[in-house]
mmCIF file of the N, C-alpha and C atoms, coordinates in Angstrom:
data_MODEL
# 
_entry.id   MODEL 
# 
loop_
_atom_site.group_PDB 
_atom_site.id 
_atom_site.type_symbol 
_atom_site.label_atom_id 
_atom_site.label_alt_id 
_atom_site.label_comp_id 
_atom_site.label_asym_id 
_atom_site.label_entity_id 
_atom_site.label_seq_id 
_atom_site.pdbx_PDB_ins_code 
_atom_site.Cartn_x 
_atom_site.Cartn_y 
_atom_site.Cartn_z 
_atom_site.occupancy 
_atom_site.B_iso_or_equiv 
_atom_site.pdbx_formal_charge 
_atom_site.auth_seq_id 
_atom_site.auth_comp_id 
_atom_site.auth_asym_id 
_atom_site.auth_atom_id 
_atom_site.pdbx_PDB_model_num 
ATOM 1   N N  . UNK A 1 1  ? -11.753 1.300  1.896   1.00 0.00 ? 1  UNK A N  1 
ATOM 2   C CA . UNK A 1 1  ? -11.287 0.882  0.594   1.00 0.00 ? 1  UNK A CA 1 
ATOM 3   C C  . UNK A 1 1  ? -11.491 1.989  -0.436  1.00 0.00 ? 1  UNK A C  1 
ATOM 4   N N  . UNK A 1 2  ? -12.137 2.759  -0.040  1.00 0.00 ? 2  UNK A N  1 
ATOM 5   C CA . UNK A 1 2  ? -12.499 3.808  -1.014  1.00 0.00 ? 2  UNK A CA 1 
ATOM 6   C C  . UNK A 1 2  ? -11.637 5.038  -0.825  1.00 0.00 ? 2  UNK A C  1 
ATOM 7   N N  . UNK A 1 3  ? -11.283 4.873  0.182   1.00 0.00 ? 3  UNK A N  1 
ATOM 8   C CA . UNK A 1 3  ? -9.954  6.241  0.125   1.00 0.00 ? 3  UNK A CA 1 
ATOM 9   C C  . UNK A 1 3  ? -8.990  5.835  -0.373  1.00 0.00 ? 3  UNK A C  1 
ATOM 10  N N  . UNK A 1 4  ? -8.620  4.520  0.047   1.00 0.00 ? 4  UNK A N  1 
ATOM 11  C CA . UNK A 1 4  ? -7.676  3.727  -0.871  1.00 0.00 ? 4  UNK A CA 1 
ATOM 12  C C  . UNK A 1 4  ? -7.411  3.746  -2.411  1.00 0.00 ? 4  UNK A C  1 
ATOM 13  N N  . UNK A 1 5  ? -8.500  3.597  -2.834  1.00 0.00 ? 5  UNK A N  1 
ATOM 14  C CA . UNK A 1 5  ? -9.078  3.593  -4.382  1.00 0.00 ? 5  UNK A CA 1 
ATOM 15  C C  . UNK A 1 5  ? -8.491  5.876  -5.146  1.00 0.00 ? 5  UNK A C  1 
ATOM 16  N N  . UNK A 1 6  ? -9.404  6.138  -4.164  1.00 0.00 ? 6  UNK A N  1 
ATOM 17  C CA . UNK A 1 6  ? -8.878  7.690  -4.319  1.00 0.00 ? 6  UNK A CA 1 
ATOM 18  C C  . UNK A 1 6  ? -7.337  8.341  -4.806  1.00 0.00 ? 6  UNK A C  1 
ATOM 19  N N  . UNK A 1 7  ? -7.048  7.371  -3.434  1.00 0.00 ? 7  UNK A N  1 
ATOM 20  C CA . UNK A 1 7  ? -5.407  7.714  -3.633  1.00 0.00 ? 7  UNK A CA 1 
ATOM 21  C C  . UNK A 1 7  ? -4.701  7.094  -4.572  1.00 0.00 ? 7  UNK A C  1 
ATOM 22  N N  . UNK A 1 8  ? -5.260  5.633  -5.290  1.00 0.00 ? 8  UNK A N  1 
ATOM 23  C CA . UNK A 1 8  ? -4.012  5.789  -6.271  1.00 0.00 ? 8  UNK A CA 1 
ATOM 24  C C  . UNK A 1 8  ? -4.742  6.284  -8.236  1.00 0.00 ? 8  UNK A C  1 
ATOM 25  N N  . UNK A 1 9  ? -6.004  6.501  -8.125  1.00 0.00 ? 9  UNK A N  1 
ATOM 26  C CA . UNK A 1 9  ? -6.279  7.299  -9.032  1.00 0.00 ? 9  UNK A CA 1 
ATOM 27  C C  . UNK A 1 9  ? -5.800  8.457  -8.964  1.00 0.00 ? 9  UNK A C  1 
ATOM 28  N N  . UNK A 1 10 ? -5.993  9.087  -7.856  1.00 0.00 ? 10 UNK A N  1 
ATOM 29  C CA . UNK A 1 10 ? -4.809  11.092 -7.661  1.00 0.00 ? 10 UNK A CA 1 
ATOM 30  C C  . UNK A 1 10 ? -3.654  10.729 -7.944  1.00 0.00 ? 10 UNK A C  1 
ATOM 31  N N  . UNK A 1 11 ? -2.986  9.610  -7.285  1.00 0.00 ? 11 UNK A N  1 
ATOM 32  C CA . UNK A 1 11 ? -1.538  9.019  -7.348  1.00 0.00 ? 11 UNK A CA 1 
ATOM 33  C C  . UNK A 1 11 ? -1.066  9.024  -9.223  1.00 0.00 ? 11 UNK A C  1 
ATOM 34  N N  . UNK A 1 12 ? -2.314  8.600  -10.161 1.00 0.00 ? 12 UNK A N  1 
ATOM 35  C CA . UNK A 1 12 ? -1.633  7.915  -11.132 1.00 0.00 ? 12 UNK A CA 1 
ATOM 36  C C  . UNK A 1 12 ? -1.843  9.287  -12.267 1.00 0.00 ? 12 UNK A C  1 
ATOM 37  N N  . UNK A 1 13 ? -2.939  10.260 -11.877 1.00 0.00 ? 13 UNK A N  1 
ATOM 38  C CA . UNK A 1 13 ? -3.167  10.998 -13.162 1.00 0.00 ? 13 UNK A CA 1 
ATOM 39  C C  . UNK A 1 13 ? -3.088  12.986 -12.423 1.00 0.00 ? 13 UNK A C  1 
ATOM 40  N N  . UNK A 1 14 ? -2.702  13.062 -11.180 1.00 0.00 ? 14 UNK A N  1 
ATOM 41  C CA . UNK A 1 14 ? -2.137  14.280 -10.878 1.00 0.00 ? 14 UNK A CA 1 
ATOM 42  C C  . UNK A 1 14 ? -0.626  13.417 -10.335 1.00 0.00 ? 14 UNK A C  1 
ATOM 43  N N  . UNK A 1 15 ? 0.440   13.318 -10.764 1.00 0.00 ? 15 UNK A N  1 
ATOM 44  C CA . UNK A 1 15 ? 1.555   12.770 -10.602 1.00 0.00 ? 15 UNK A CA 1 
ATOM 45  C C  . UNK A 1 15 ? 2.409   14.203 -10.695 1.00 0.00 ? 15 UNK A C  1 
ATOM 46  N N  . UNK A 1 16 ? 1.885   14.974 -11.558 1.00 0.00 ? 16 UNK A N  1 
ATOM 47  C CA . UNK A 1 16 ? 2.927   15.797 -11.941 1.00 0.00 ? 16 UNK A CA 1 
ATOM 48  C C  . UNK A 1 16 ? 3.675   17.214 -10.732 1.00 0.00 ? 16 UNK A C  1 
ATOM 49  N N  . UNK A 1 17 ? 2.564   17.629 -10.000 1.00 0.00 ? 17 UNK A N  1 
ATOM 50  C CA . UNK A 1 17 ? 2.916   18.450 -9.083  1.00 0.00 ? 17 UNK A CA 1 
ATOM 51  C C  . UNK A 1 17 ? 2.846   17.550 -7.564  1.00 0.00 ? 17 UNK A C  1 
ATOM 52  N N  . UNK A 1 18 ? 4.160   18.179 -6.576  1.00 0.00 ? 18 UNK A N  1 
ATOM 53  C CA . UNK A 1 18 ? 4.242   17.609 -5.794  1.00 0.00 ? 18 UNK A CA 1 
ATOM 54  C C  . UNK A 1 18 ? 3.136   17.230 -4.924  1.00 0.00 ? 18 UNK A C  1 
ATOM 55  N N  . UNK A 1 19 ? 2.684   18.909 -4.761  1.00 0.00 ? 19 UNK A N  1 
ATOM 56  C CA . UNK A 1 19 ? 1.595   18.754 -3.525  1.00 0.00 ? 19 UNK A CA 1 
ATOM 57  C C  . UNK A 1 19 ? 0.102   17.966 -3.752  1.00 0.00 ? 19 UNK A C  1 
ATOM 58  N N  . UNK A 1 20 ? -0.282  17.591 -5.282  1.00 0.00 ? 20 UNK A N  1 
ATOM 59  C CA . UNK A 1 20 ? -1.057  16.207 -5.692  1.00 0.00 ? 20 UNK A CA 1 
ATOM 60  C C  . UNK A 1 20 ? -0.371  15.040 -4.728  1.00 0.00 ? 20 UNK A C  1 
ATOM 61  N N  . UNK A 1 21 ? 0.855   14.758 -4.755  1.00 0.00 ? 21 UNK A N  1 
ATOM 62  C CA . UNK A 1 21 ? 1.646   13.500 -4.584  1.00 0.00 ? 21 UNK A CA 1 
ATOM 63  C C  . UNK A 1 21 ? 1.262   13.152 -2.840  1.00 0.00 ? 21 UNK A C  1 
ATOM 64  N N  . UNK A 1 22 ? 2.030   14.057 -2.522  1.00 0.00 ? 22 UNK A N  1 
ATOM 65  C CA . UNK A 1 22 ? 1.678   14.403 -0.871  1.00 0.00 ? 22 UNK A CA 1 
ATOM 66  C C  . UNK A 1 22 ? 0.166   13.907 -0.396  1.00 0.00 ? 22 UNK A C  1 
ATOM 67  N N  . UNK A 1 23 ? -0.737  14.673 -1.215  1.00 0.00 ? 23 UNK A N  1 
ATOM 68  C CA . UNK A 1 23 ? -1.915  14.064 -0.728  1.00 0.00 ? 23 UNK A CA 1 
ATOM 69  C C  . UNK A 1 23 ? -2.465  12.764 -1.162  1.00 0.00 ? 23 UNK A C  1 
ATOM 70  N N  . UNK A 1 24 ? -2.196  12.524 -1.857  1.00 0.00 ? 24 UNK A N  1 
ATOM 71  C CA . UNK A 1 24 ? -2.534  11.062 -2.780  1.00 0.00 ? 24 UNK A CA 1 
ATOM 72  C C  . UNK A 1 24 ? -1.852  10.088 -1.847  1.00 0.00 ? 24 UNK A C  1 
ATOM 73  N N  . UNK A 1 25 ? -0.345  10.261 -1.047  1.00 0.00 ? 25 UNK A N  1 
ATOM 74  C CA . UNK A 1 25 ? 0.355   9.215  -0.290  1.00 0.00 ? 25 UNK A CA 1 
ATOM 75  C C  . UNK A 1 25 ? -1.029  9.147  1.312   1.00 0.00 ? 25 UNK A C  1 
ATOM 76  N N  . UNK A 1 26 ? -1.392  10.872 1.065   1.00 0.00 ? 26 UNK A N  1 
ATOM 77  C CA . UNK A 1 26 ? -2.273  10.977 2.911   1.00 0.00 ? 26 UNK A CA 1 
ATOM 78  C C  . UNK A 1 26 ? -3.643  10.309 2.791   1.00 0.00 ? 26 UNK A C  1 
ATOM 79  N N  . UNK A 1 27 ? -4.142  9.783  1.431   1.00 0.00 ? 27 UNK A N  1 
ATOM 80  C CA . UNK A 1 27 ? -5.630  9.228  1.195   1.00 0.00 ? 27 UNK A CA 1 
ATOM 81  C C  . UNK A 1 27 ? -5.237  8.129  0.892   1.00 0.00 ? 27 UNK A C  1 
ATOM 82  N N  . UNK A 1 28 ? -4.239  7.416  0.810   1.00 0.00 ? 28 UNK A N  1 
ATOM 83  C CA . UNK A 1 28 ? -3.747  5.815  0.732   1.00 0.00 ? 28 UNK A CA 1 
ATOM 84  C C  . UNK A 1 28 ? -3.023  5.521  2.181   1.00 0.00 ? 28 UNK A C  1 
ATOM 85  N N  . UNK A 1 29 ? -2.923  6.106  2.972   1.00 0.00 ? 29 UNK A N  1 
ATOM 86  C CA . UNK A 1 29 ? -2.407  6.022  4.084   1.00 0.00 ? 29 UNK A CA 1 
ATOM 87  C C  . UNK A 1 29 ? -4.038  5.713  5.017   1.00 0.00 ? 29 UNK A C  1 
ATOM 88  N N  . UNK A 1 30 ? -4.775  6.707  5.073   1.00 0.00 ? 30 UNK A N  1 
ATOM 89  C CA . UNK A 1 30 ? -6.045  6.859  5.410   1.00 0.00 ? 30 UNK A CA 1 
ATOM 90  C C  . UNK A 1 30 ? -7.090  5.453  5.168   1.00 0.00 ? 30 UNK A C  1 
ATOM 91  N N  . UNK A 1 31 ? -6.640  5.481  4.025   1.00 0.00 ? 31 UNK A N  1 
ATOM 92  C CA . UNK A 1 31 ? -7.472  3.906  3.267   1.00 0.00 ? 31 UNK A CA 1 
ATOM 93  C C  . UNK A 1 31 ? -6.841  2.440  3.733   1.00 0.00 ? 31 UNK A C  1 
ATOM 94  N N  . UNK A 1 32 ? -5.551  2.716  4.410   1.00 0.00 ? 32 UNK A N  1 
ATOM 95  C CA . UNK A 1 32 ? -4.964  1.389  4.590   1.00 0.00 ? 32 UNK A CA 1 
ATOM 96  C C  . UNK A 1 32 ? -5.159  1.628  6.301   1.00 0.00 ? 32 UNK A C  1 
ATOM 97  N N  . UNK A 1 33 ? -4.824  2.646  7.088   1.00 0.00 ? 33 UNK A N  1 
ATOM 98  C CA . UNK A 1 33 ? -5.859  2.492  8.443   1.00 0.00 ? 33 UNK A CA 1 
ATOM 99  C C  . UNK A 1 33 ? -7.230  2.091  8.411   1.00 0.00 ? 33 UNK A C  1 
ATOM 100 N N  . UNK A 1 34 ? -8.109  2.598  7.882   1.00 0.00 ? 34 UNK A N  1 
ATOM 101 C CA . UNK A 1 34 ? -9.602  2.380  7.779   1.00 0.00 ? 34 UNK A CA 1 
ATOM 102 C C  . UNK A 1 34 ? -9.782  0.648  7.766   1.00 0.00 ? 34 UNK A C  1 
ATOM 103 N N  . UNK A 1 35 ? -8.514  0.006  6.543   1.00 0.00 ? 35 UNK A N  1 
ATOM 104 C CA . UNK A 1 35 ? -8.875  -1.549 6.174   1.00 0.00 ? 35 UNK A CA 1 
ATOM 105 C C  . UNK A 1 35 ? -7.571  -2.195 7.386   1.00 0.00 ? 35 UNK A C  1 
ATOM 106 N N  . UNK A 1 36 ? -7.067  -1.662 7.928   1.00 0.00 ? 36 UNK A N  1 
ATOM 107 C CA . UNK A 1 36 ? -6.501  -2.594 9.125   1.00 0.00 ? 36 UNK A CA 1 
ATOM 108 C C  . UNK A 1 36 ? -7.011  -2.590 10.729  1.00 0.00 ? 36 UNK A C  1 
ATOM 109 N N  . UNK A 1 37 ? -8.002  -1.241 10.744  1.00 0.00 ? 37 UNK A N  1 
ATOM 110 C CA . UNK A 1 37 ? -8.339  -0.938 11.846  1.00 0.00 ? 37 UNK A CA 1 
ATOM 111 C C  . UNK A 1 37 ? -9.453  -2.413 11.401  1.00 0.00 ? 37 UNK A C  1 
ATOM 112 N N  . UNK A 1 38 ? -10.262 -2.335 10.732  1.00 0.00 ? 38 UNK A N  1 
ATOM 113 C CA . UNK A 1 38 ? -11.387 -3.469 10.432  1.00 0.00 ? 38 UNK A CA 1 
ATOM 114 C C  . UNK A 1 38 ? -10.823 -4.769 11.183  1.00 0.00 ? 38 UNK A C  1 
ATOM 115 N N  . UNK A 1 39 ? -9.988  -4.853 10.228  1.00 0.00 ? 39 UNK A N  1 
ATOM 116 C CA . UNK A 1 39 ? -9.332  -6.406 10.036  1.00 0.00 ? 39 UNK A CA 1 
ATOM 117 C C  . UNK A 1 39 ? -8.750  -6.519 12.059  1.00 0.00 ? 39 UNK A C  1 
ATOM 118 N N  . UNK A 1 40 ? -7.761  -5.761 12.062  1.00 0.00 ? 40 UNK A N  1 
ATOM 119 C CA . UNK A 1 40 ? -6.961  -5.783 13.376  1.00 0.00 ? 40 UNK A CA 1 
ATOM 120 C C  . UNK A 1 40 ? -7.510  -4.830 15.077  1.00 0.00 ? 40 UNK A C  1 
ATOM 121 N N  . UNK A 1 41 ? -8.575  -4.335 14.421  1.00 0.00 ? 41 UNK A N  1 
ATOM 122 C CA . UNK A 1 41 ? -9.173  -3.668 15.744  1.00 0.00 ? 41 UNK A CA 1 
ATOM 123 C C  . UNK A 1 41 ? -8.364  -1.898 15.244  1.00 0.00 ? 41 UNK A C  1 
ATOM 124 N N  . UNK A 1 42 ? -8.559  -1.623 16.495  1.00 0.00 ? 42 UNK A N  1 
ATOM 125 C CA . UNK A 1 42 ? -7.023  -0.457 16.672  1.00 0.00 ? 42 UNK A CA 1 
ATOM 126 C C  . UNK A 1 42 ? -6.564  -0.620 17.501  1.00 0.00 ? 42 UNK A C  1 
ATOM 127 N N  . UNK A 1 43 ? -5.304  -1.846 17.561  1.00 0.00 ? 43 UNK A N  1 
ATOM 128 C CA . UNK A 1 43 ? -4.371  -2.276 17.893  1.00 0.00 ? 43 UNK A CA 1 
ATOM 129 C C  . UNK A 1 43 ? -3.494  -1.112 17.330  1.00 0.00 ? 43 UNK A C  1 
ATOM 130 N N  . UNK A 1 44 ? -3.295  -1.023 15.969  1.00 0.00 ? 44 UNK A N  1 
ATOM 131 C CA . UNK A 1 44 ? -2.215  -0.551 15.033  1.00 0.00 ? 44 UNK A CA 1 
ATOM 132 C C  . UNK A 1 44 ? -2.487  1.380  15.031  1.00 0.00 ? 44 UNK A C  1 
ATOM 133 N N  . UNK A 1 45 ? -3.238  1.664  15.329  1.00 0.00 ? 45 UNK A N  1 
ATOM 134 C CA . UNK A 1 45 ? -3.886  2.771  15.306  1.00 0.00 ? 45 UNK A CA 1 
ATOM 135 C C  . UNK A 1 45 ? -2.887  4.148  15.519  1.00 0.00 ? 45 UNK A C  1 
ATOM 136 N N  . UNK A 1 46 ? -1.893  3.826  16.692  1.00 0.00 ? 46 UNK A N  1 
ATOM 137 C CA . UNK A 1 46 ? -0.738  4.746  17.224  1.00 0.00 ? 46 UNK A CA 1 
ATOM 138 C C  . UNK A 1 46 ? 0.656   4.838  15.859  1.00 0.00 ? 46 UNK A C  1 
ATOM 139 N N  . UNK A 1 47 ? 0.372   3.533  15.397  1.00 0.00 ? 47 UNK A N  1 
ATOM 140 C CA . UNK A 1 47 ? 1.730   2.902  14.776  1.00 0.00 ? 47 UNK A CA 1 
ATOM 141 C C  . UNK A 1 47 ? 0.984   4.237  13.125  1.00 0.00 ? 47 UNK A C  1 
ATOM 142 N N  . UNK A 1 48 ? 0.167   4.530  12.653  1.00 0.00 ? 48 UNK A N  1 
ATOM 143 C CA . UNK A 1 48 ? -0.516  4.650  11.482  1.00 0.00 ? 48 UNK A CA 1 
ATOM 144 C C  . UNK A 1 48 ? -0.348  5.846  12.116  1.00 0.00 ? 48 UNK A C  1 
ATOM 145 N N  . UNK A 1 49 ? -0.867  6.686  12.893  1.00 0.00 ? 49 UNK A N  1 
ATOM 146 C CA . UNK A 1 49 ? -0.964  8.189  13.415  1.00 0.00 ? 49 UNK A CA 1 
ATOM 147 C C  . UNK A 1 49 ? 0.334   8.528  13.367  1.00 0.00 ? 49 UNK A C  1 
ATOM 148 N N  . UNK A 1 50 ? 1.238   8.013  13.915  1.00 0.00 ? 50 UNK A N  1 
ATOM 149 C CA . UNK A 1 50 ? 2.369   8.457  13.866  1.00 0.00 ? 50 UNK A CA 1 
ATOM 150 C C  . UNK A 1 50 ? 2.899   8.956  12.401  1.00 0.00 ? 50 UNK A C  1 
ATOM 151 N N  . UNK A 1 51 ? 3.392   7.476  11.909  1.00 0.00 ? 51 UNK A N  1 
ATOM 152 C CA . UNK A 1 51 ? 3.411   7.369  10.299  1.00 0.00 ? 51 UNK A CA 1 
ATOM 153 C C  . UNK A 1 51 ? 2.971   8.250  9.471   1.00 0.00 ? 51 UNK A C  1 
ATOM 154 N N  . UNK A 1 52 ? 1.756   8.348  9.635   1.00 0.00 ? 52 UNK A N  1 
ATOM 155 C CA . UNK A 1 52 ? 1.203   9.575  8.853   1.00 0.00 ? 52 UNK A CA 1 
ATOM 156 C C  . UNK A 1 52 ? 1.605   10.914 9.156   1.00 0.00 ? 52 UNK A C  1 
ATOM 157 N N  . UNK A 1 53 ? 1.755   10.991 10.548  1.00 0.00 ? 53 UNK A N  1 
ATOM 158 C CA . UNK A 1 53 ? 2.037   12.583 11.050  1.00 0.00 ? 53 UNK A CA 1 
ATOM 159 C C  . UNK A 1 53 ? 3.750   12.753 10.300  1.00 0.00 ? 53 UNK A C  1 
ATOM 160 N N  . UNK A 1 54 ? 4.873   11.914 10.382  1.00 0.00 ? 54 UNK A N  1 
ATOM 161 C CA . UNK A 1 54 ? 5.722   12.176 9.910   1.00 0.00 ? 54 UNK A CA 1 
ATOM 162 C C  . UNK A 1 54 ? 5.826   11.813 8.077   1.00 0.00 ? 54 UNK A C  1 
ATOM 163 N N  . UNK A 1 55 ? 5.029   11.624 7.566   1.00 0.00 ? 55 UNK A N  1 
ATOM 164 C CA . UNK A 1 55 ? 5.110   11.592 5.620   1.00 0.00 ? 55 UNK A CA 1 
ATOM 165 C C  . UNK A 1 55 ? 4.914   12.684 5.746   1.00 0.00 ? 55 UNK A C  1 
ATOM 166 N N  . UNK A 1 56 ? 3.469   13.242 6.534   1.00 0.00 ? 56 UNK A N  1 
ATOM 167 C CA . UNK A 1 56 ? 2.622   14.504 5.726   1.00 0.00 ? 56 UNK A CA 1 
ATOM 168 C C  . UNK A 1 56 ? 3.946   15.898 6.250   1.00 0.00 ? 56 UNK A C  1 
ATOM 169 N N  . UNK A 1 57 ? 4.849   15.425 7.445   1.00 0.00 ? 57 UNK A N  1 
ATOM 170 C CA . UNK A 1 57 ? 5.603   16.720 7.822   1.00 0.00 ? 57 UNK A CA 1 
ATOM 171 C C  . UNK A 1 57 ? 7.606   16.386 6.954   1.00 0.00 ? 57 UNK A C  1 
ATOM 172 N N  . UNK A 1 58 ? 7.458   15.436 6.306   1.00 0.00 ? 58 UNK A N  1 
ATOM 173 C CA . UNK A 1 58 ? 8.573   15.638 5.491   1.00 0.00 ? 58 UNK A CA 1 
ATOM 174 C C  . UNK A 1 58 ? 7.478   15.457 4.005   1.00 0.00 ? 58 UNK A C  1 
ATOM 175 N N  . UNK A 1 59 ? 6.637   15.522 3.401   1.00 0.00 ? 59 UNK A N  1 
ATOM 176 C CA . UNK A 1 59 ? 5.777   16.266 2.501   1.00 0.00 ? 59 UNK A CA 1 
ATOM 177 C C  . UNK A 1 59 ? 6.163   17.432 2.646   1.00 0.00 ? 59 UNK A C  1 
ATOM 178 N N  . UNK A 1 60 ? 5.675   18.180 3.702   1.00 0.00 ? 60 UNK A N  1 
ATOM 179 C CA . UNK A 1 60 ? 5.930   19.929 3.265   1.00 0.00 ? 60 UNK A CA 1 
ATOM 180 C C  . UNK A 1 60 ? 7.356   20.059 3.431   1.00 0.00 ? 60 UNK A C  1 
ATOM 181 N N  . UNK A 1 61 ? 8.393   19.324 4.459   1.00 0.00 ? 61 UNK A N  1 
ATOM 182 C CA . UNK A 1 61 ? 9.342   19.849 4.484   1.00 0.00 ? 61 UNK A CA 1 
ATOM 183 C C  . UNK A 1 61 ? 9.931   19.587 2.900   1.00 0.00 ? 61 UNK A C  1 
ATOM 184 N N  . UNK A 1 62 ? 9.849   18.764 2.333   1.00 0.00 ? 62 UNK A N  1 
ATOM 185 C CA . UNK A 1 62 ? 9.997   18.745 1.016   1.00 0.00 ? 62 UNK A CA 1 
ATOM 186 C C  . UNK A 1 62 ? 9.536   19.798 -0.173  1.00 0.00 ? 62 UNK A C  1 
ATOM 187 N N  . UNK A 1 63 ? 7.909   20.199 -0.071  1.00 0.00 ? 63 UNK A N  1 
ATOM 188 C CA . UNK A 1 63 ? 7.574   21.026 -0.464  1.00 0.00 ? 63 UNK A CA 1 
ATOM 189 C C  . UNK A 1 63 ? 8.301   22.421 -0.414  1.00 0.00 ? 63 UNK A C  1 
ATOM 190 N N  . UNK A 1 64 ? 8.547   22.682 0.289   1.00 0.00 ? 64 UNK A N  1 
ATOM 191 C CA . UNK A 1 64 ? 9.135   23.940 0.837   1.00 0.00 ? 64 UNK A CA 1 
ATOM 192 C C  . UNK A 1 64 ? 10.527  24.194 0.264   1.00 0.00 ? 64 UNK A C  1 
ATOM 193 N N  . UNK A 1 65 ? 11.261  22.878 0.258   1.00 0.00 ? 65 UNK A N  1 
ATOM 194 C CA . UNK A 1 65 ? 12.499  22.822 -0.318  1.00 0.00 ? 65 UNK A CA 1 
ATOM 195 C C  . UNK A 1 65 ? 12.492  23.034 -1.730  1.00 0.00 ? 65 UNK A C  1 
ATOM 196 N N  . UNK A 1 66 ? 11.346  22.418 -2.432  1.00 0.00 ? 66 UNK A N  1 
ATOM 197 C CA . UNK A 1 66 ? 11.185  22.294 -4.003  1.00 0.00 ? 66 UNK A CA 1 
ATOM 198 C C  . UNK A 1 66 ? 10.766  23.638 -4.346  1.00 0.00 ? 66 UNK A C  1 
ATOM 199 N N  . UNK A 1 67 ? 9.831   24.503 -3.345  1.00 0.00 ? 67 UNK A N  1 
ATOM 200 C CA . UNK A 1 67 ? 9.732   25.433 -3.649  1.00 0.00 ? 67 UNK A CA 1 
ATOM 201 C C  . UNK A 1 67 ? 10.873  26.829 -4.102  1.00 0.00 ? 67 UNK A C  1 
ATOM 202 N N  . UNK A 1 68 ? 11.353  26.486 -2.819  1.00 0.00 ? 68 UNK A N  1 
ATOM 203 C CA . UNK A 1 68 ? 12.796  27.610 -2.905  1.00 0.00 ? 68 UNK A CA 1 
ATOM 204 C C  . UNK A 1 68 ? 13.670  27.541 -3.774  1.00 0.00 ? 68 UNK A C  1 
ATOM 205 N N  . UNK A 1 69 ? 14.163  26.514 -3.601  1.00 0.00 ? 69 UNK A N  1 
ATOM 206 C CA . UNK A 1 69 ? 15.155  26.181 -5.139  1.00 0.00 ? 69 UNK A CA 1 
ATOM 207 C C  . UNK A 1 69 ? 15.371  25.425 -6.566  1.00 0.00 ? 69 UNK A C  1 
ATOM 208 N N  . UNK A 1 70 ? 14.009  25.368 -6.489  1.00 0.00 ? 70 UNK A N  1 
ATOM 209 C CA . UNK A 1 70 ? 13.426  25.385 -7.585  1.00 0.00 ? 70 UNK A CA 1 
ATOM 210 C C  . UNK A 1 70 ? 12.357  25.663 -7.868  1.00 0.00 ? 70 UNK A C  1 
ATOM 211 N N  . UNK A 1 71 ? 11.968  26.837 -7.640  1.00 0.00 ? 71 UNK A N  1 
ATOM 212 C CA . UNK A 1 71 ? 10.951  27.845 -7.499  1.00 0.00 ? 71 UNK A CA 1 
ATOM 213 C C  . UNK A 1 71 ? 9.225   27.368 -8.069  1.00 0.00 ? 71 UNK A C  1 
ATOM 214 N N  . UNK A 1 72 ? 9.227   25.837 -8.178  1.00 0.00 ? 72 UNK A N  1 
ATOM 215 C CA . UNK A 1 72 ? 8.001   25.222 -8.268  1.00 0.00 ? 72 UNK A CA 1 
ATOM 216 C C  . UNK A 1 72 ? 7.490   24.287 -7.619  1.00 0.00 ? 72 UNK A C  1 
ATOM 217 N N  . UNK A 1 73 ? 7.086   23.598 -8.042  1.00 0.00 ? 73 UNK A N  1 
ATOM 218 C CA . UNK A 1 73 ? 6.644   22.422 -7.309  1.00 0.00 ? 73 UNK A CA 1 
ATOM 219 C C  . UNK A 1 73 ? 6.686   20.917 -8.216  1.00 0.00 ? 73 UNK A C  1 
ATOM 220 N N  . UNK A 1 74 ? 6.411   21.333 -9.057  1.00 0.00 ? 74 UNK A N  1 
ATOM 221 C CA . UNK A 1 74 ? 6.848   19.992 -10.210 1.00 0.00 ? 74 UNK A CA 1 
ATOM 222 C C  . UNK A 1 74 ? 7.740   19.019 -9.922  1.00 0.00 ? 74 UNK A C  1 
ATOM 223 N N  . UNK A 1 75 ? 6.897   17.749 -10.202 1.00 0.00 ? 75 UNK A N  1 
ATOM 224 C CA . UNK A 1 75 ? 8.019   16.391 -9.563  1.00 0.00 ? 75 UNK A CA 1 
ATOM 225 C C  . UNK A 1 75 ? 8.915   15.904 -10.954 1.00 0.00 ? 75 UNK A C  1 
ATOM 226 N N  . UNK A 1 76 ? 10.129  15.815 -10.100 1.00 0.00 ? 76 UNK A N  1 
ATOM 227 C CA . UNK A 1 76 ? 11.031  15.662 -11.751 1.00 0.00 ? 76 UNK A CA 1 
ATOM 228 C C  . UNK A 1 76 ? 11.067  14.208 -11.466 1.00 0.00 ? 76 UNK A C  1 
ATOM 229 N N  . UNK A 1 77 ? 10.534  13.582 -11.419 1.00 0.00 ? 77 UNK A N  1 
ATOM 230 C CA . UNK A 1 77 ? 10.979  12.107 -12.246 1.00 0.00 ? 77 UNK A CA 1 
ATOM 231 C C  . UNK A 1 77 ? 10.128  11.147 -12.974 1.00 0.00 ? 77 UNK A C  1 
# 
């Protein structure tokens, strides 16, 4: 619950650059395995590894994109 908690305080007051965002989604991701592994065992455990492995790799592929052509990282919306 406490990574949980992490991520949407990073989530609500580093909003502005991407690579804050990215990690703030990977410590609320982290926090919601930790409280389902409890609750559900690790049943769900493959389903969450996965999940996570593909945010955090369209994160950078995103990153990378924001970088190049638009030579920052700043989230426009």
């Amino acid at each position: 619950m406490f990574l949980f908690f992490i991520g949407i305080f990073f989530l609500f007051f580093k909003f502005r650059r991407f690579i804050f965002v990215v990690v703030s989604f990977e410590f609320l991701m982290m926090g919601v395995f930790y409280l389902f592994s409890f609750f559900f065992g690790f049943f769900s455990f493959f389903y969450f590894l996965c999940f996570s492995v593909f945010c955090s790799m369209m994160g950078v592929v995103l990153m990378v994109y924001f970088i190049k052509f638009y030579g920052s990282d700043y989230v426009f919306f």
